[in-house]
C-alpha positions as CSV (number, residue, x, y, z in Angstrom):
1,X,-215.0,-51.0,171.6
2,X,-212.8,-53.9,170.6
3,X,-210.6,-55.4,173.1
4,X,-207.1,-53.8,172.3
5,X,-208.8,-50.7,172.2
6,X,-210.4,-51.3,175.8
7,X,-206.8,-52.4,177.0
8,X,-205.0,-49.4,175.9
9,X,-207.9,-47.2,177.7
10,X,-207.4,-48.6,180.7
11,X,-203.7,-48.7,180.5
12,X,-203.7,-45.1,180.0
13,X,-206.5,-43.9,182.6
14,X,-204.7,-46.5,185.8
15,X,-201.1,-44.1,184.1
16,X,-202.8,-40.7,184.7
17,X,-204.1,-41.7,188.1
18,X,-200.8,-42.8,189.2
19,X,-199.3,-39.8,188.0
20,X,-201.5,-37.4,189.4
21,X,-201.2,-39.3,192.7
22,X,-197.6,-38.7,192.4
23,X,-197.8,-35.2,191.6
24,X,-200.3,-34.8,194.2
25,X,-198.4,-36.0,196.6
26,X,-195.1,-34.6,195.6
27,X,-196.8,-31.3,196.4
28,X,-197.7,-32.2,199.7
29,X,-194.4,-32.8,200.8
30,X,-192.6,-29.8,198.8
31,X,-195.1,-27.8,201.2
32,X,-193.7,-28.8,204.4
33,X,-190.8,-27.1,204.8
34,X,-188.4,-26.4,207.1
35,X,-190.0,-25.0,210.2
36,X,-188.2,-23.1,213.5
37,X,-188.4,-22.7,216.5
38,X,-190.8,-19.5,215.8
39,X,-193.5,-22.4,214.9
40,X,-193.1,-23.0,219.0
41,X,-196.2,-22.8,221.6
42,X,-194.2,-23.3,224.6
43,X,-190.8,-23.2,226.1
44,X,-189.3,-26.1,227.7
45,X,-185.8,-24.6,228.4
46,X,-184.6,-27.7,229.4
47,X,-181.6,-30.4,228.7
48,X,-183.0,-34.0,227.7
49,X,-182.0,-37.2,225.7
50,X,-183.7,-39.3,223.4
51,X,-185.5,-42.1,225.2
52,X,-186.3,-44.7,222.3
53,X,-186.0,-48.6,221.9
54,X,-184.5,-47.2,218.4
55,X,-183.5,-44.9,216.3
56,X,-185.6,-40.9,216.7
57,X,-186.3,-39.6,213.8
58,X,-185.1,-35.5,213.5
59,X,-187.6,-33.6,211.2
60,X,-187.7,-30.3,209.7
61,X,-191.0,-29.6,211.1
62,X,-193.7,-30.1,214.3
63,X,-195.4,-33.2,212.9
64,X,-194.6,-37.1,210.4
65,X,-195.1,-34.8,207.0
66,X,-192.1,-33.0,207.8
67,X,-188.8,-34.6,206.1
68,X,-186.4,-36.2,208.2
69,X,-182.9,-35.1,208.3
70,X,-181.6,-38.0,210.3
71,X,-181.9,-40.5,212.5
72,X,-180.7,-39.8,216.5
73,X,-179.6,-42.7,218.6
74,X,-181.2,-43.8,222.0
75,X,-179.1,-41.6,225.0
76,X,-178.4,-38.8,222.2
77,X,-178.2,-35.8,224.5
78,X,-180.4,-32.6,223.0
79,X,-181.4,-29.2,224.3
80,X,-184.9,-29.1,224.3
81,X,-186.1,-25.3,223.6
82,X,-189.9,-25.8,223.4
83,X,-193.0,-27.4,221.8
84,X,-195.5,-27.0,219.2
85,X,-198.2,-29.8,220.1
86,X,-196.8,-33.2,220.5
87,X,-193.2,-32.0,219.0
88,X,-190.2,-30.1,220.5
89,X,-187.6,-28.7,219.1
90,X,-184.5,-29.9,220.0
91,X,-180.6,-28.8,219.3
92,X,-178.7,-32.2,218.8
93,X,-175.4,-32.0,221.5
94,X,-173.5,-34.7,220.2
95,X,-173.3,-37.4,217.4
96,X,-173.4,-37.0,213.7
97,X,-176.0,-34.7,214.1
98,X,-173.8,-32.3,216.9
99,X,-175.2,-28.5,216.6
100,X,-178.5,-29.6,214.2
101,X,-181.4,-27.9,214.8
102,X,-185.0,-30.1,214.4
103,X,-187.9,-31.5,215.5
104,X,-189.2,-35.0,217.2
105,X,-192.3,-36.2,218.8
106,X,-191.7,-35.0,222.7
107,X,-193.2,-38.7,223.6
108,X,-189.7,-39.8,223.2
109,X,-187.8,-37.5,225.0
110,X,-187.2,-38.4,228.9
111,X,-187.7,-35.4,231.3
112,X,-184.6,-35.4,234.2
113,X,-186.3,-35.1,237.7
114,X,-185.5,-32.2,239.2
115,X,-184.0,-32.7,242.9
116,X,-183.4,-29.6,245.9
């Protein structure tokens, strides 16, 4: 095999792995899909805020291969309806997200003390 020949292989076996890395992993992602509150393992009932050094990401499903939908400030205030694992699903109570349904990782969330 001559050297222009060899070039041309490997230029076009490195372009079908990228593409099929691509296409693998665009199916990954179409496949998570929006999950509700039905996905949930426990309630939680309760009223929380986001307790981050940043920005909370709000997904569309319990887990990071979810899509985010936004982005929720520290001290946004959320209803927290229950968990699946290490996420809750949350309704967003104020903000640009006011009304949104989604999901973030619970570790984030601060839990009010409750006092008789």
């Amino acid at each position: 095999m001559n050297t222009l020949t060899r070039r041309v292989a490997t230029v076009a076996s490195t372009g079908a792995l990228l593409v099929g890395g691509a296409i693998a992993t665009a199916s990954t992602a179409s496949a998570a899909g929006t999950v509700g509150g039905s996905a949930c393992t426990s309630k939680a009932q309760i009223h929380s805020w986001v307790e981050t050094a940043s920005a909370l990401k709000i997904r569309t499903g319990p887990g990071a291969g979810y899509s985010a939908t936004g982005q929720l400030p520290k001290m946004t205030g959320v209803w927290w309806s229950c968990n699946k694992g290490s996420w809750a699903y949350v309704k967003v109570e104020r903000g640009a997200h006011k009304g949104e349904w989604g999901w973030v990782a619970n570790q984030y969330l601060a839990v009010p003390m409750q006092t008789d």
